[in-house]
N, C-alpha and C positions, 0 to 999 in steps of 0.2 A: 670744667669748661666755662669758660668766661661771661657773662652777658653781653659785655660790648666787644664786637666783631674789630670794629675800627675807632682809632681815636689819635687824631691829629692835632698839633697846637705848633701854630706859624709852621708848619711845613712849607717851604721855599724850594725853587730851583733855578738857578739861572743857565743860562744858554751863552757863548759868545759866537756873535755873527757877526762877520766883517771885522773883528775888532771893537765890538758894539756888544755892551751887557745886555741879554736879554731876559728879563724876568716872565717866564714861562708860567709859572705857581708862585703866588704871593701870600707869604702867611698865612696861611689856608688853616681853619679849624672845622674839622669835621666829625661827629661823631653816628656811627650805625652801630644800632644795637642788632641779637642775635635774633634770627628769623625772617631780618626786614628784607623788602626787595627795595633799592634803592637807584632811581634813575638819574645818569650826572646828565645833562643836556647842554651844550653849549656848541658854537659851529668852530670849525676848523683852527687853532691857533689861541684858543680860548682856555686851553692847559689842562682839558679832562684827564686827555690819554697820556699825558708826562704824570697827569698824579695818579695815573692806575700804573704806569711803570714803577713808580718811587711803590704804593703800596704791595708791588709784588715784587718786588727786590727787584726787579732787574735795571730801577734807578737809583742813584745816590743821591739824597736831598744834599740841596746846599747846606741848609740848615734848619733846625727844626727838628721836629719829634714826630715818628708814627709808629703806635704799635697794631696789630692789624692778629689778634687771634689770640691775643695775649703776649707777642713777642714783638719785638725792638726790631724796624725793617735792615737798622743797621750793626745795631748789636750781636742779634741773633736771626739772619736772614734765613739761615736752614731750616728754625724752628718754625719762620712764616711759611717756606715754602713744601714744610710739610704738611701742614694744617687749611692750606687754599686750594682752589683751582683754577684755571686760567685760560681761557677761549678766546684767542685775539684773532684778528681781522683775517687772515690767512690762514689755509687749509693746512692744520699740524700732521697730520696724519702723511706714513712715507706709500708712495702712489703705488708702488710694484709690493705692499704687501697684500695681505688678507684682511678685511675689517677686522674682523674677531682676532687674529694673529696678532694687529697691531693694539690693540685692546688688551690681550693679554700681556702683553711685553710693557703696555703703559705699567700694569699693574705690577711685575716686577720690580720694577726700577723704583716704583715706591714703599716697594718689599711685603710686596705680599708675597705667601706661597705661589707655586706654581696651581695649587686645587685651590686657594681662594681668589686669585685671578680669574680662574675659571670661571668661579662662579658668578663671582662679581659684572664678569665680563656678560655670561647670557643672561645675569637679571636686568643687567641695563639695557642689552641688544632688544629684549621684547618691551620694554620700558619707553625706548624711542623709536618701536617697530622699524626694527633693522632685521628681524628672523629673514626674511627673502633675498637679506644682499650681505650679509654678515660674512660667507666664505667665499664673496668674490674679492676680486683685486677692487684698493681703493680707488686707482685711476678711471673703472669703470663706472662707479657710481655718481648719482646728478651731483646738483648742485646742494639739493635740500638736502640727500641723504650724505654727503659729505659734512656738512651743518651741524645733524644729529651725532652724527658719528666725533665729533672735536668734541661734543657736550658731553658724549661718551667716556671721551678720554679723559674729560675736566673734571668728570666726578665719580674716576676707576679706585680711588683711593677713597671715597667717600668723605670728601672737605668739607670743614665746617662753612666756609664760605667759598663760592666760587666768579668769580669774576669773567664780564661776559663783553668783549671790547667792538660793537658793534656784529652782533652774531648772525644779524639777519641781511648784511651788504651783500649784494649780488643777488637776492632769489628774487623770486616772482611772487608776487600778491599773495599767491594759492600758498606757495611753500613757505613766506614771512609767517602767517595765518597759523600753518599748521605747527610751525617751530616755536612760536608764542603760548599754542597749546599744551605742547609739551613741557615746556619752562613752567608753566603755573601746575600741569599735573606734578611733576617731579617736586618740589617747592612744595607741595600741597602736602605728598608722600615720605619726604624726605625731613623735611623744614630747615632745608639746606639755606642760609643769608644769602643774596644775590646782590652784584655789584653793575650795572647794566648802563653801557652807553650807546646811544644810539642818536641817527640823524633821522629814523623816524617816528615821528610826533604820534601820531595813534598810537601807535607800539609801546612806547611808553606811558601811554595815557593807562591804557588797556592793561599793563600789567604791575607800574609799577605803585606803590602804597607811599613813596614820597618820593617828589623829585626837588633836583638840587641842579640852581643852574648857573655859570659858571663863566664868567667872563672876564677876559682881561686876565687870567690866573686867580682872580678870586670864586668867593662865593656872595650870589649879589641877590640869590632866595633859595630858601629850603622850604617846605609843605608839603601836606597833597597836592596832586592834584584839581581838587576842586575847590580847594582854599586857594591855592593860587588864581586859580582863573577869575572866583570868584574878590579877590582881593584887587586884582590886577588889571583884568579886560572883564567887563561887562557883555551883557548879549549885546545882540547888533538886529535894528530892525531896518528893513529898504523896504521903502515908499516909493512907487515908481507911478508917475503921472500920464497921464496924453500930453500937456502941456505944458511948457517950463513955468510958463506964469503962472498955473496952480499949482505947482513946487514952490514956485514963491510963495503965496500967499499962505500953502500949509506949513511952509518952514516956522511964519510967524506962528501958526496956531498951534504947531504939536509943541513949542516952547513952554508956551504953556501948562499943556499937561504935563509936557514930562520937565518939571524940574531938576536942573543939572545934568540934565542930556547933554553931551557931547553931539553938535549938531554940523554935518558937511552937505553940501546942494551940488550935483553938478547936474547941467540941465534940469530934463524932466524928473533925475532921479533926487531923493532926500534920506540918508542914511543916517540914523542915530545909534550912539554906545552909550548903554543904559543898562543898569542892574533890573532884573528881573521883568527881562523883554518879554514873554511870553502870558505875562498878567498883563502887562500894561498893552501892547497891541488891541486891543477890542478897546480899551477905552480912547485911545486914539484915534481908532475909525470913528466912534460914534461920535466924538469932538468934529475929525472932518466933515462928516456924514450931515451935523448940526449946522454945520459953517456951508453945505453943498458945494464942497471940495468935494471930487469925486476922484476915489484912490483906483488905480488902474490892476495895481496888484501888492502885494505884502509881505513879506517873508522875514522870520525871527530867525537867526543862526545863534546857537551858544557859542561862548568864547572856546578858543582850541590854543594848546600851550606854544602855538606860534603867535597866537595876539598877546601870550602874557610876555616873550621872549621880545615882541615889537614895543611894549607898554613901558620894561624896564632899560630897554636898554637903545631904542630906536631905528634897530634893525630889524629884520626880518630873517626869522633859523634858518628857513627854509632854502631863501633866496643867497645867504650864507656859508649854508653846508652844500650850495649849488657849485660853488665857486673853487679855486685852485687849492690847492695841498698848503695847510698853514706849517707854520713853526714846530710844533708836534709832530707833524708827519716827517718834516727832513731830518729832525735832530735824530 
């Protein structure tokens, strides 16, 4: 078994639209080693999900190299697609079977016996507490236990890496929550590599150990992240006045203290981007406090991987992955 899961060099793909080359992935070098959870981030059109096609054979790079498990996606794609597994945005699972029926027939087809299907199949049903909905039909179950159930099926063959293509689209709070649990128990139990893309920011905060973000078809940063945030967006303090005019006059003063603050006023309020806001705050009041600037209120936010996503690249992920179906989606 290999140590690196993934390892790319200039993997490319282009697209034609309208008569129009479109470079979807641009010489893309990536490499995940075994064990890691690795989050790509990037909005709509941005080339995550063309390069999790290409890494799970079901694209052909234009050009370029990946091997993904120790195998060539285009040499030897059988080899990768024995060795992975693969949870994409739509329910894989056929609606008129049985959970555990469909479960075992995943595990066939990737040649297990018919008794180590079996077993396969109940250590994972109690694994993502499925035991209560396991011998009903798929079409009955929610939306979370449909979720669980594709995770099921992605890792019936026990893959060294499984690939996760926005897994938590569609649930609700509670059921994103509980399926992010599961991903880190399983990963904990298993130390199965994880390949994770998602449009939500906490989610990837929360689980993954380095994210890679991804625009335009390149890669334009890899980290943690808390090296990221911290490299990229600083905290952020708001200062909020009674009066504009002592926003004015505090704007001069917290200059001051805080060198190389990043400093914006709109009216009453005064917002600064500042590496380690949460030290600095108290020696700010007390500067205002000395100047009898009177601060009306206060508040320190850390940075979140949509201000490091607004820092590199001048948009906002959020406001981004808000928006219409990019390139990736139609092709």
């Amino acid at each position: 078994m290999t140590s690196t899961m993934i390892h790319t060099h200039a993997l490319t793909r282009h697209f034609t639209v309208k008569k129009q080359t479109v470079e979807a992935v641009r010489e893309l070098d990536l490499h995940v080693g075994k064990g890691e959870l690795v989050a790509l981030l990037g909005p709509n059109g941005a080339g995550k999900s063309t390069t999790l096609r290409m890494l799970t054979t079901l694209l052909r790079p234009t050009s370029g190299t990946a091997e993904v498990a120790g195998h060539d996606v285009v040499a030897d794609p059988r080899g990768v697609r024995r060795r992975i597994g693969y949870i994409g945005q739509g329910n894989g699972a056929g609606h008129s079977q049985r959970a555990r029926d469909e479960l075992v027939s995943h595990g066939r087809a990737y040649g297990l016996s018919v008794a180590a299907a079996r077993e396969r199949a109940a250590a994972l049903i109690g694994s993502l507490d499925l035991d209560s909905v396991a011998d009903r039909v798929v079409s009955s179950l929610s939306g979370g236990q449909r979720r669980r159930l594709d995770i099921a099926m992605g890792l019936i063959h026990a893959p060294e890496l499984l690939f996760l293509d926005e897994p938590s689209t569609g649930l609700d709070p509670q059921n994103r929550a509980n399926l992010a649990e599961h991903i880190v128990r399983l990963r904990a139990e298993h130390g199965t590599t994880m390949v994770l893309t998602t449009h939500y920011l906490e989610e990837a905060d929360q689980l993954a150990e380095r994210v890679i973000v991804i625009d335009h078809g390149r890669v334009i940063a890899d980290d943690t992240p808390a090296r990221l945030k911290a490299a990229h967006a600083g905290d952020r303090i708001s200062l909020l006045f009674d009066h504009e005019h002592e926003a004015q006059r505090a704007a001069d003063r917290v200059l001051a203290v805080a060198d190389g603050a990043e400093l914006t006023r709109a009216g009453a309020r005064v917002d600064l981007r500042v590496d380690g806001g949460a030290a600095l705050a108290p020696k700010l009041l007390r500067g205002l406090d000395e100047a009898h600037i009177p601060v009306a209120s206060v508040e320190v936010v850390r940075p979140t991987l949509d201000d490091v996503f607004l820092a590199l690249t001048g948009r906002s992920l959020r406001e981004e992955s808000a928006g219409g179906p990019g390139l990736e989606r139609a092709a």
